[in-house]
PLY file of the C-alpha trace (Angstrom):
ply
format ascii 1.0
element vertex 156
property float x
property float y
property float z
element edge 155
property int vertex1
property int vertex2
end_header
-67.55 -60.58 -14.70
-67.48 -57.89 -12.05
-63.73 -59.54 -10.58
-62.68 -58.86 -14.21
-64.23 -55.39 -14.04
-62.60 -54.66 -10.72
-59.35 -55.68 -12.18
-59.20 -53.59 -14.89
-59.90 -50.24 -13.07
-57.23 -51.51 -10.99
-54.92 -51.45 -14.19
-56.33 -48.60 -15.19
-55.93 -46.60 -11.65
-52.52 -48.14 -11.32
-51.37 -46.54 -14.64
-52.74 -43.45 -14.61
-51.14 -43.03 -11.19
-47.60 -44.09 -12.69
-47.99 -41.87 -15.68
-49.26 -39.02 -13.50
-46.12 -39.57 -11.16
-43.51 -39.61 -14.05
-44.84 -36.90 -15.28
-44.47 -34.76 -11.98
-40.79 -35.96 -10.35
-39.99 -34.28 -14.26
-41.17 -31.29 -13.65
-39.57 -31.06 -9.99
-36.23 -32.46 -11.18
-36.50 -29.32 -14.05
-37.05 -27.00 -11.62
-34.95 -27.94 -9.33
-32.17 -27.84 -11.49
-32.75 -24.43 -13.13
-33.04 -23.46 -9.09
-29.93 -24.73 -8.35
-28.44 -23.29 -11.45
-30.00 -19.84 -11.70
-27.21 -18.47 -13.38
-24.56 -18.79 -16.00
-21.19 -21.05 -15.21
-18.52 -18.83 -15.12
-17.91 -14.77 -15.77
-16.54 -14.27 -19.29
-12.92 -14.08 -18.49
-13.01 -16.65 -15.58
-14.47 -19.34 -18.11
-11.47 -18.91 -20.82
-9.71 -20.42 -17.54
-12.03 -23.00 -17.06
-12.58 -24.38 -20.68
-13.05 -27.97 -19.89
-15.33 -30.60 -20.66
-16.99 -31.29 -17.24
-17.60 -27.25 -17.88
-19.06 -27.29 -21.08
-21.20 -30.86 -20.06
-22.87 -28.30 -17.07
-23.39 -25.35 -19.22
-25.12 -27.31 -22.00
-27.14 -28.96 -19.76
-28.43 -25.59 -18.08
-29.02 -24.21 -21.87
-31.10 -27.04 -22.55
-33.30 -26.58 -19.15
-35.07 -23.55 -20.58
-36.02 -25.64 -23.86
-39.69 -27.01 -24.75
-40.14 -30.10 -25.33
-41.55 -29.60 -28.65
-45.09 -30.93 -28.12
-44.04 -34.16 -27.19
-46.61 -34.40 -24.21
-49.59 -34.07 -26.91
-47.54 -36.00 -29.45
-47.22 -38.75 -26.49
-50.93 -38.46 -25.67
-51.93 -39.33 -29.29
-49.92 -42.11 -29.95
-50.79 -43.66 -26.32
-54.23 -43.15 -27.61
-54.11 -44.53 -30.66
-51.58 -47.46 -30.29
-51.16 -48.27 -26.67
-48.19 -49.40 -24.70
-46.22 -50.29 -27.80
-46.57 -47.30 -29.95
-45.84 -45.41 -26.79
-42.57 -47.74 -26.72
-41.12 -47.05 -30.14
-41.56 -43.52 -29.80
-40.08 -43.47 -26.47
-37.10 -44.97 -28.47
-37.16 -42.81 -31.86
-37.06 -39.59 -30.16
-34.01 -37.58 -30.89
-32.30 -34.56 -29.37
-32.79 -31.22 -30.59
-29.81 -28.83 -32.56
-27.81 -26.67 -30.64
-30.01 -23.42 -30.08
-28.37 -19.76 -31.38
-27.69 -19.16 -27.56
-25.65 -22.32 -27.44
-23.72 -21.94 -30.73
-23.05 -18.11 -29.39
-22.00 -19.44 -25.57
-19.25 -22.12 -27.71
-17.82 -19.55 -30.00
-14.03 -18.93 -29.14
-13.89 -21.80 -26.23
-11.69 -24.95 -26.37
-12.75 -27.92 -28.15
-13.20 -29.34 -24.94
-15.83 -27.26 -23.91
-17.41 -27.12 -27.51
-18.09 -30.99 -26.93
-19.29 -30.86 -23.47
-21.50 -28.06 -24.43
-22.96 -30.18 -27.35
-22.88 -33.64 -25.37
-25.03 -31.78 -22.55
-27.38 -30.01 -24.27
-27.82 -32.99 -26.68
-28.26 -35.62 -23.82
-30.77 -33.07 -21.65
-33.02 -32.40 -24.89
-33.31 -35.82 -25.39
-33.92 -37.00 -21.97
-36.53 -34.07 -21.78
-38.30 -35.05 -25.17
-38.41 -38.66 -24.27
-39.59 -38.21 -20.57
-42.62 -36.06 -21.86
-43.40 -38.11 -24.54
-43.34 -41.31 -22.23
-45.70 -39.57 -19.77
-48.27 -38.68 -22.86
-48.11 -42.01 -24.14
-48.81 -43.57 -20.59
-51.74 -41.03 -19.91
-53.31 -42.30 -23.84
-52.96 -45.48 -22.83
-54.43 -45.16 -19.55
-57.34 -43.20 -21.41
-57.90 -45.77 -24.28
-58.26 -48.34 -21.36
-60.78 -46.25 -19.62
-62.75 -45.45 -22.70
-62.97 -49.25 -23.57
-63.96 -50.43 -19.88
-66.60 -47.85 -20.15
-67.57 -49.00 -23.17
-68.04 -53.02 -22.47
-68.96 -52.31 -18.89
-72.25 -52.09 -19.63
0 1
1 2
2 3
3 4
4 5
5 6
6 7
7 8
8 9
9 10
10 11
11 12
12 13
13 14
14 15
15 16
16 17
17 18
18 19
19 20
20 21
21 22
22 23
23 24
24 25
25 26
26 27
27 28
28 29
29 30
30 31
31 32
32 33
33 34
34 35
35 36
36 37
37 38
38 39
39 40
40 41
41 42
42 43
43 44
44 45
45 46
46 47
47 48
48 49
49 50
50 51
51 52
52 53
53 54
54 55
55 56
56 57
57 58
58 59
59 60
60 61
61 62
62 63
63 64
64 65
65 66
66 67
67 68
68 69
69 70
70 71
71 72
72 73
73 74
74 75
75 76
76 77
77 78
78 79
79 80
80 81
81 82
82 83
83 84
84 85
85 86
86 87
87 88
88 89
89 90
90 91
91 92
92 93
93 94
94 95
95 96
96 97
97 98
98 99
99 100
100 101
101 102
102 103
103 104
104 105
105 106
106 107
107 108
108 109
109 110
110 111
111 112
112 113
113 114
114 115
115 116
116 117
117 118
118 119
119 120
120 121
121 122
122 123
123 124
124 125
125 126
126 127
127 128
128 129
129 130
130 131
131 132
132 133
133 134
134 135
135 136
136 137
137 138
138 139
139 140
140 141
141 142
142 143
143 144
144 145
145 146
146 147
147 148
148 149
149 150
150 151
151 152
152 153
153 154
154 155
């Protein structure tokens, strides 16, 4: 009984300390980013020259840095709590991007198409990744809780 103990706060440690690190190298790799790109892409008439999609890819991506996550951590949390690994799993997997923002819609007015689709493409595929990295890190954290809770509970 107390291998099967030991094992399980094992588990436990082990995922709390995975859930704990993917939620961290997030945060750095946000900030580092927004470090690296402190500022806008190109002056006004220097990015009618450089309307391209690598361009617009960049620039959406940097929009989408200063985004929330829209409660995803808590939402992530809840779900690990209340359904575990696999709940955590399909809502990893059902988590969309979020709309273009005002500030993106106002950045894409009068560019090339080419930008107009790197600009959605980035900011789309930064949202997401952002959404679903937060939720993933809730869901392990409720899951890593749930499992505490229930050793507690049968450990004694």
């Amino acid at each position: 009984m107390n291998r099967e103990i030991a094992r399980v706060r094992r588990i436990v440690a082990a995922t709390v300390v995975v859930a704990f690190f993917l939620a961290t190298t997030g945060i750095a790799e946000a900030q580092s980013a927004a470090d690296e790109n402190s500022t806008p892409s190109a002056s006004a008439a220097e990015g009618r020259a450089n309307d391209t999609t690598a361009t617009g890819l960049m620039d959406g991506e940097l929009l989408a840095e200063g985004r929330g996550t829209g409660g995803q951590l808590g939402a992530g949390l809840g779900v690990g709590v209340l359904t575990g690994l696999i709940g955590t799993g399909i809502g990893y997997f059902v988590i969309g991007p979020d709309e273009l923002s005002a500030e993106a819609l106002q950045r894409a007015e009068g560019r090339s198409a080419d930008y107009q689709l790197g600009l959605k493409t980035g900011y789309e595929r930064k949202t997401k990744s952002r959404k679903r990295n937060a939720f993933l890190a809730g869901g392990l954290l409720g899951t890593a809780a749930w499992v505490a809770i229930f050793v507690a509970a049968n450990g004694e």
